[in-house]
Every structure is written in structure tokens, then in C-alpha cells.
N, C-alpha and C positions, 0 to 999 in steps of 0.2 A: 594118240591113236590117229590115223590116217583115216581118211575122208574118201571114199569112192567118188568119181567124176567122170561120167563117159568111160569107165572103165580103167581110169588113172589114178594114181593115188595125190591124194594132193597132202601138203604141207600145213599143219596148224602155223598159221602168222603168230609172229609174238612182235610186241612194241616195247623197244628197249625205253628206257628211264619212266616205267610205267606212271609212279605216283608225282611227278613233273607233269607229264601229260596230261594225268587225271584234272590233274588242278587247274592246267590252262583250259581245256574243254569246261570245264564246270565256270570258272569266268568268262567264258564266252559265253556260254548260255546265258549266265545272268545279265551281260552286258546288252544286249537287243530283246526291248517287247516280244517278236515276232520268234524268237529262238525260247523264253522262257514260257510260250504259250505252248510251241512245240513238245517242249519239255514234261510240262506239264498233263497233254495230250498221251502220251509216249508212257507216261505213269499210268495212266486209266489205260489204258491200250495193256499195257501186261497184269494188271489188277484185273482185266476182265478175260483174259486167258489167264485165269485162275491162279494166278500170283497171289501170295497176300499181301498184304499193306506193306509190313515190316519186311520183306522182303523185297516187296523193289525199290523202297526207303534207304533199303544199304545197297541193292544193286548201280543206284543213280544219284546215292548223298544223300538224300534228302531226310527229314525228320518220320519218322511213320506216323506221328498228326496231323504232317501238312499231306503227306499223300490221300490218306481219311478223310482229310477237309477235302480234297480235289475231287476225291470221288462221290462226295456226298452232293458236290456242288456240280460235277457233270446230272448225276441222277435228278438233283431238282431241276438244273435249266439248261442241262444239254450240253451243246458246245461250246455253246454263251458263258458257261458258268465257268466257262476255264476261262477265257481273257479275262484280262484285267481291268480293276475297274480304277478312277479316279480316286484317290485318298485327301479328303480334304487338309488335314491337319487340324491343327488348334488354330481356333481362330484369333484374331489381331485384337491384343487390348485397345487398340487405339481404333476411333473412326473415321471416316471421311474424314469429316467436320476438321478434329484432331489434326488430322495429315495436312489437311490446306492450312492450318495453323501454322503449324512447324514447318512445310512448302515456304511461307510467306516469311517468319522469321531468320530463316536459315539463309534469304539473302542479306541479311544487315549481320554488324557484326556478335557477338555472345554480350559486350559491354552495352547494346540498346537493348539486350530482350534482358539487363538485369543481373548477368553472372561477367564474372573477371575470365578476362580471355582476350586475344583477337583473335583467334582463327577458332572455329568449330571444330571440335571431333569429337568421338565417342561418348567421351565421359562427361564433357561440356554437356552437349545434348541427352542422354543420360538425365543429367542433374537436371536441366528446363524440362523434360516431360513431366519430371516426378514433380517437379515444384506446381508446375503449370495442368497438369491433369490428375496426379497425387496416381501415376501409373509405373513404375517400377520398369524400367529395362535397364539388359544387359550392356557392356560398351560395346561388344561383338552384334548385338542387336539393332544399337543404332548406326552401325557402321555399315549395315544392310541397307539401313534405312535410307543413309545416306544415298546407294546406288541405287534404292529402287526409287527414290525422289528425283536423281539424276544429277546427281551431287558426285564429284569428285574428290579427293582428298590433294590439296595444295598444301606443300611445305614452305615456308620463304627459305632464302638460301641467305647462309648467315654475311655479314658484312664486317672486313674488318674495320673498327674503326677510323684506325689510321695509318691505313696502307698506304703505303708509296704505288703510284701506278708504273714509273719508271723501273723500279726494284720490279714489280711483280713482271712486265713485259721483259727482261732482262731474263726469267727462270722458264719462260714461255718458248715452247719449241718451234724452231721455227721455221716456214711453212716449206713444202716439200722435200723434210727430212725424212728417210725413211727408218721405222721404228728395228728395221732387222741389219 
């Protein structure tokens, strides 16, 4: 059905590869604070032009509890109650104390704090917390650790025993050859 305008009839838009589309607007929105407050605003905004929940729940994705929660939470605190707040998480089994422990161990090698090794990683460290604080992590956990410590992960690069240096410059490309 056409649309009067100043007397003109205009044309319904349609947007080809509709549910392509849908999906990229629905991750933009969740990708920026500032577009999922929007979003969220935009839900109270038609829930109070008499939309119900479940209805602009499927008109914009969303769950019709999280719309409920949005709107319960504009009604207690306003605007405020739509941004977002800080999410702590779970907190660190480990303390300070703990961390300057493992800080300080982690520059010698895993053979002085005790376990077989020379180099540190994961599972190494892993084993020294549980033994040394009786604290349980994951090897994906201490390998966090490692970066939020400021720890890098060094590989050695292996050595043939006994290579020839003349054989290996001999297979060695040499220098401004071009590879095309």
C-alpha cells in the first residue's frame, strides 16, 4: 500500500538479503556500550507507546525477560537503570601476597621453585600453585597469569646437534635473490 506525501505516492523500501542484515545490525549493536544503551532505550521507548514486552522482544531480538528486566529497571532508576553497570566476576583464588610470590618465582627457573622443567608454562606453573598454595588452576588460567604478570611465553629454538655450518650455508638462499 502506497504512502501519501505532499500529495505523491511513495514507495514501501524493502531491503534485500533481509535476515543477513538483521544479523549484522544486531552485532553492531552489541559491539559498542553506547549503541547497546541505545538499544535498550529504543525497547522502553515502544513498551511505553503501548507495545508489550513480548512483542518488541521479537520485534528487536531480544528475550521478552530481558525487555521486562529493562523496563523494570528504567521504572526504578530512570535512565540510569538502562546503562550498564560494571560486572565484577568471580573473584581471584589467589592474593596479592600469592601473586608477588609467583612474580618472584617465575624469574628463576621451575628446577629452583622445586618441579622438573626449564622453561615455565601452563601446566608447570599449574602444578607450583597447587603444591605451593593447595589452589587448583586451569593451564589456560595460568597462561593469563602469565600476561597479566608480564610474562611472555619464550620457546628455545631447537639445535642440531651436529650440524655442519658449511652444509647448512650451502642450502641458504642467497642474498638478493628474488623469491618470484
Amino acid at each position: 500500500m502506497a504512502r501519501l506525501w505532499y500529495g505523491r505516492a511513495m514507495r514501501a523500501l524493502t531491503v534485500p538479503d533481509k535476515e543477513l542484515v538483521v544479523q549484522a545490525l544486531q552485532a553492531e549493536m552489541r559491539r559498542s556500550r553506547q549503541a547497546r544503551y541505545d538499544h535498550r532505550l529504543h525497547a522502553v521507548l515502544l513498551v511505553a507507546q503501548d507495545m508489550s514486552c513480548p512483542e518488541v522482544a521479537a520485534r528487536l531480538g531480544d528475550a521478552p525477560r530481558t525487555v521486562e528486566y529493562w523496563v523494570r529497571r528504567f521504572l526504578a532508576d530512570g535512565l540510569a537503570g538502562l546503562s550498564e553497570t560494571e560486572r565484577p566476576g568471580r573473584p581471584s583464588r589467589l592474593t596479592t601476597e600469592h601473586l608477588a610470590v609467583i612474580n618472584t618465582v617465575l624469574r628463576d627457573t621451575p628446577t629452583a621453585a622445586g618441579l622438573r622443567g626449564q622453561l615455565w608454562d601452563g601446566t608447570l606453573l599449574a602444578a607450583f600453585v597447587a603444591q605451593r598454595f593447595g589452589v587448583p588452576l586451569g593451564v589456560r588460567q595460568c597462561q593469563r597469569l602469565f600476561r597479566q604478570l608480564g610474562f611472555r611465553l619464550r620457546k628455545p629454538r631447537p639445535l642440531l646437534a651436529h650440524a655442519d655450518p658449511e652444509r647448512q650455508a650451502a642450502h641458504k638462499k642467497p642474498p638478493g635473490l628474488d623469491a618470484g
